[in-house]
N, C-alpha and C positions, 0 to 999 in steps of 0.2 A: 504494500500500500504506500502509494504514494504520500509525504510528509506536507503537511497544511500551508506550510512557512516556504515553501521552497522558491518561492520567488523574488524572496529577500534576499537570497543568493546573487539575484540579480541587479546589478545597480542602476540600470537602463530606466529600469520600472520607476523607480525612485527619484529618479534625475529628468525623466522626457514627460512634460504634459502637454495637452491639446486643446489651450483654450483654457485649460484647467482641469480639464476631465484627463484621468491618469490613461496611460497605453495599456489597449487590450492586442498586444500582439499575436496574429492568428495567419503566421507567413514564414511559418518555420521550415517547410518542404522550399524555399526560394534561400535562405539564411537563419540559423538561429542565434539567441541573444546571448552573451557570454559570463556566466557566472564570476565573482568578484576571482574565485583563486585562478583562473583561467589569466585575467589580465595581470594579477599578481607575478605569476610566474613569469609573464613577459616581460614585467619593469624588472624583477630579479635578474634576469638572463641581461638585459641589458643594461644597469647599472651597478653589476656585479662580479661576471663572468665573458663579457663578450669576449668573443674573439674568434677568429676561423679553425673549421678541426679537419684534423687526420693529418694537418701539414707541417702544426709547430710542436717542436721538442719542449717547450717550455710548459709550465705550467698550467696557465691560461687558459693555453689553447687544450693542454690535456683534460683540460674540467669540463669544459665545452664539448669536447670529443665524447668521453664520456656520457654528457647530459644525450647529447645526438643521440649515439646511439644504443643509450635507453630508451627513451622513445620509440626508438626501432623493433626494442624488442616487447614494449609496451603493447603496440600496434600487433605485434606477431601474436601475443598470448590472448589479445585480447576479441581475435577472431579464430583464436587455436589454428594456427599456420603452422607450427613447428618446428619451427625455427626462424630465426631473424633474417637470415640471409633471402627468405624466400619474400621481404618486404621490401621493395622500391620507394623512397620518397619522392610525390610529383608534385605538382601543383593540385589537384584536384581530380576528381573521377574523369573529368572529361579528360584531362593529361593520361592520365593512367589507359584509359580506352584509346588515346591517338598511339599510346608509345607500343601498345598490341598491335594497332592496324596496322605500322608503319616498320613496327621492328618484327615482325612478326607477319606480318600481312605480304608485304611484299615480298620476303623472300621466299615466303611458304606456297601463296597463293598463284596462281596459272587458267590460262583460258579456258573457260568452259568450269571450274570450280566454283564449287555454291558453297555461298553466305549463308547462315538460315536465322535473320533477324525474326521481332514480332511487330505487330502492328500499334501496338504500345508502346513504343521506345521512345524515349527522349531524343533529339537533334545529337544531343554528343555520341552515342549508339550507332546514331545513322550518318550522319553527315562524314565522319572519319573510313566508312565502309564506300560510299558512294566514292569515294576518291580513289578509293583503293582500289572498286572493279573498274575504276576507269584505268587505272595504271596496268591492271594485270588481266584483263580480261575476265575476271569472273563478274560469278551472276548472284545476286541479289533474292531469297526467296525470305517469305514471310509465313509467321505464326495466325491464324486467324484468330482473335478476337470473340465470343460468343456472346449473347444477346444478353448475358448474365454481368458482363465487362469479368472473364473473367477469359485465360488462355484456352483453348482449341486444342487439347492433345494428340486427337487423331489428326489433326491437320501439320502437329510436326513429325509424326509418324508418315503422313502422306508425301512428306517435302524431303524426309531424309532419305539418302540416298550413298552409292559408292563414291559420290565426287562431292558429297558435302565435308568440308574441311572444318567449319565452325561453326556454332552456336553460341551465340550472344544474346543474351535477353538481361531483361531488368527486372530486379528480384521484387518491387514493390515500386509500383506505378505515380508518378509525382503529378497524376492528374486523378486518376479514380481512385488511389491506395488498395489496391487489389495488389494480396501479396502471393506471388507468381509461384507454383512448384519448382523451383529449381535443382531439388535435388533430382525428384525425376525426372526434370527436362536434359539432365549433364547426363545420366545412366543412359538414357535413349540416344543422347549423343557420343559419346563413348561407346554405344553396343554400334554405330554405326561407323566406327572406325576416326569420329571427328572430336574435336576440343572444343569445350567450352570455357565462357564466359559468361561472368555476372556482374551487371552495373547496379554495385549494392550501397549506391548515395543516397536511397531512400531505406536503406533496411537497416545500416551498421547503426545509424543514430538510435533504431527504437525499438531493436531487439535483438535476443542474443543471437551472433553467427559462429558457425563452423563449418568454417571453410574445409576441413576436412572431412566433415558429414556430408556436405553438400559434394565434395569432392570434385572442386570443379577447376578447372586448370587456372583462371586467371578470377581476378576480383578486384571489386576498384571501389575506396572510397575517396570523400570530402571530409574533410577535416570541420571546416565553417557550417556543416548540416548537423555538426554533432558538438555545439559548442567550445567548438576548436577557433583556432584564429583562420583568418583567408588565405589562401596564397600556400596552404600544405596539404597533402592529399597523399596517397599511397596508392600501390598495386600491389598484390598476392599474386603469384605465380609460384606452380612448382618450380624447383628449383633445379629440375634437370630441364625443362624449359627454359628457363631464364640463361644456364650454360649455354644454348643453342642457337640463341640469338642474338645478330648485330644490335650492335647500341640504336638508341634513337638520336642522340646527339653525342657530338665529340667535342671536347675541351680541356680543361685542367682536370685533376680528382682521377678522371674515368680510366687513364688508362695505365700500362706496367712501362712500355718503354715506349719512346719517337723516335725516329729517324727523319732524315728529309723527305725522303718519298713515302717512307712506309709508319705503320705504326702497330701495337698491340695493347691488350687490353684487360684492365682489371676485373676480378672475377666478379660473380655478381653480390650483390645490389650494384657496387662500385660505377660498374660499367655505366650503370644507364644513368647514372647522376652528376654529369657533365658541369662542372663552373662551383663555386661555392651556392649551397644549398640554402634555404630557406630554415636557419638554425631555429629563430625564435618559435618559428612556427610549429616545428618539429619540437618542440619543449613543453608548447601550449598545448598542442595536440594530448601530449602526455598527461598532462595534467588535468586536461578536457575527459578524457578515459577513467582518471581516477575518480572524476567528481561521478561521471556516470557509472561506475561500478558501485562507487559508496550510496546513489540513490537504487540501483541494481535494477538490470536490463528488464527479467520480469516484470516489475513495478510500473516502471515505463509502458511497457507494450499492454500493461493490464489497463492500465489508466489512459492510453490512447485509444483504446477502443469504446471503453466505458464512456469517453465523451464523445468519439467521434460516431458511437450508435443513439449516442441522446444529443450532439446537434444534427444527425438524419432525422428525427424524429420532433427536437421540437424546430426545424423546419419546413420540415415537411407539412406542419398546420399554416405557412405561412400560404395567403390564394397568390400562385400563379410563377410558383417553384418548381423546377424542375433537376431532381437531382441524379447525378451520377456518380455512381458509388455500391459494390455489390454488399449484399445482404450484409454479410461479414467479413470482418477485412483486415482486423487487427491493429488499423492505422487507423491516425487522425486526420487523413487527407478525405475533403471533403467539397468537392467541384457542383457548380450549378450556375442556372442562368435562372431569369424572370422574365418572363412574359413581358415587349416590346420595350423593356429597360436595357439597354449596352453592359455590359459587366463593368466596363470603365465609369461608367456614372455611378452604379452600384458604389463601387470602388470609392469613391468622390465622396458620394452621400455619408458613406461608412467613417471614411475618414474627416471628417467634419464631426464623427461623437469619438474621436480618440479610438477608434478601430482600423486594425492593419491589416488587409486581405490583399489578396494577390487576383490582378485581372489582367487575361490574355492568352494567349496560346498557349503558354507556358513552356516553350522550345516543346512541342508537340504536335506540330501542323499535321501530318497525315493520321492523326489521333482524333482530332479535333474532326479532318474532314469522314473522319468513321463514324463519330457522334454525330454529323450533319449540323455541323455548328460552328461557327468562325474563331468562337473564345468562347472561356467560364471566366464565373468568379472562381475563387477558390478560398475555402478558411481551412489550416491546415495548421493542427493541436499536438502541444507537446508539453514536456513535464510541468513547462510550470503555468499552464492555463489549467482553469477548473472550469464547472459548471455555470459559475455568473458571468464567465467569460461568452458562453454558448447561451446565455438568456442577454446578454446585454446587445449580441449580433444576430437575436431575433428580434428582440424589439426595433430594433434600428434599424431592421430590413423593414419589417410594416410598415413604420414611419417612412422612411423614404421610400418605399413603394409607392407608399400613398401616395405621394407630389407627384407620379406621372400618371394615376389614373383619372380621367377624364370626368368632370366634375359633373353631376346631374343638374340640367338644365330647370330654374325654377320656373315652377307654373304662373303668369302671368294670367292675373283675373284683371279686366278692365270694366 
């Protein structure tokens, strides 16, 4: 069960008002807000210990070394990896998904070879895949979607094939929060000789992973979705994968020796962490881990769903809602539009009582065009919203509905 106080944790809440009216923040699937020991460790790292690691003999730099890569193995234990080496630090999931397509995609991939994405994926999913069968000729197939928003298994049963080389889907939808099987999706792709991937920027924040249960070749978070700082991110990869592949960039760190012409390469994580890394981040990230272990992943996912099935419900009495989102979902991700209102006005209205939603595609356009719909709003719940949070963005949805419905015409007695 989640703790009553937990938002005092935050000092956003305490510091940002809107006119006076305190933040009801409900945009946690876009960014979440960062608890006081998260920024703590930041100012510590930096008016403490800076300095660059793996490169100084000195002290300093050994602390920092150290801090790194704990972190590293923070990250490792904390989606059961099994080791440290099998973690890359990136910038974010979408980094972690270009550094597969591109370190991995092009050398692997060849004409006539299938992709086999879903029709739920986020732009960072797709848009790194589309460039890729442009460079190598392969083809592009997809998971269908069922009428439930929920994935079509026979349909990646129907798509797998001898020249399917990967699977890639996202473990939990940052538009419906439908959370995806990927453990049976990785075995069906595995029994068909291909590798998977999991873009797990909506699932590492709000429940516990195991990347070894799920058994899935490659995994990508964000740091910033899980009360981390911006700008750090990781990838999971086996680590006899990670052996087998060229870097995605080359610089300082990454490699064992240079020559003029030639060069070689440090083993991995090393390899793929080209230039001095995003130290602070990788500290915060750490410490972002701890505070969500100390609230504990259960807790989280118990409490996301508790409110994201009671604002289905008390939105659902609002007239002329339409929600998408399946029955159960274990998230707090919770998309919808209004009858002849824009989601950006929504949006507008909202924010005018101190409520923070998210309207737009959501880097989801061929999502959206399966919905038959151009954009949602979206309120999307996490540890530290409660239930007055999901009464205070119903009332404030009626009210501002109300101003676009069309006033009855009074009756004129002459």
């Amino acid at each position: 069960m989640m703790r009553s106080d937990v938002k005092n944790d935050f000092p956003i809440f305490a510091n940002w008002k809107k006119k006076g009216k305190p933040l009801i923040y409900l945009d946690s699937a876009a960014t979440t807000q960062k608890p006081q020991k998260v920024i703590d460790a930041l100012d510590e790292y930096y008016s403490r210990y800076n300095a660059n690691v793996h490169r100084g003999t000195y002290e300093l730099s050994q602390l920092a070394t150290d801090m790194y890569e704990e972190a590293r193995t923070k990250v490792a234990r904390f989606i059961n990896a099994g080791k440290s080496e099998s973690i890359v630090f990136t910038r974010n999931a979408t980094e972690s998904l270009n550094l597969i397509a591109y370190a991995w995609g092009l050398n692997n991939l060849h004409k006539g070879d299938e992709i086999i994405l879903s029709e739920m994926e986020h732009h960072s999913n797709l848009v790194p895949w589309h460039i890729i069968a442009r460079h190598t000729g392969a083809v592009l197939k997809f998971i269908r979607m069922s009428s439930d928003y929920r994935l079509d298994l026979q349909s990646l049963k129907d798509n797998l094939g001898p020249k399917t080389k990967i699977v890639s889907v996202v473990h939990v939808s940052n538009v419906l929060g439908t959370i995806n099987p990927v453990k049976e999706i990785c075995r069906l792709a595995h029994e068909a000789g291909a590798l998977a991937m999991v873009d797990g920027a909506q699932s590492a924040p709000h429940m516990a992973v195991d990347v070894r249960d799920i058994d899935c070749d490659f995994y990508a978070l964000s740091g910033h979705k899980m009360c981390g700082p911006t700008g750090i991110g990781a990838l999971y990869a086996k680590y006899e994968l990670l052996e087998k592949m060229e870097p995605f960039m080359g610089g300082g760190e990454m490699i064992n020796e240079v020559f003029p012409t030639t060069s070689n390469y440090a083993k991995p994580p090393y390899k793929f962490e080209a230039g001095t890394p995003n130290i602070a981040g990788a500290i915060g990230l750490k410490a972002a881990i701890d505070y969500l272990e100390k609230c504990g992943m259960q807790n989280i996912m118990e409490h996301e769903l508790e409110l994201g099935d009671y604002a289905a419900s008390r939105l659902a009495e609002v007239e002329g809602i339409h929600i998408f989102r399946p029955r159960a979902t274990g998230t707090g991700v919770l998309s919808f539009t209004v009858d002849s209102v824009h989601p950006h006005d929504i949006s507008t209205i909202l924010d005018s009582e101190g409520i923070a939603i998210r309207a737009g595609h959501h880097c989801a356009q061929p999502l959206m065009r399966k919905l038959q719909v151009q954009s949602t709003a979206r309120a999307s719940f996490y540890l530290y919203n409660d239930k007055s949070d999901v009464d205070a963005l119903a009332g404030a949805l009626e009210k501002g509905i109300a101003l676009f419905r069309p006033r009855k015409k009074a009756n004129v007695v002459e």
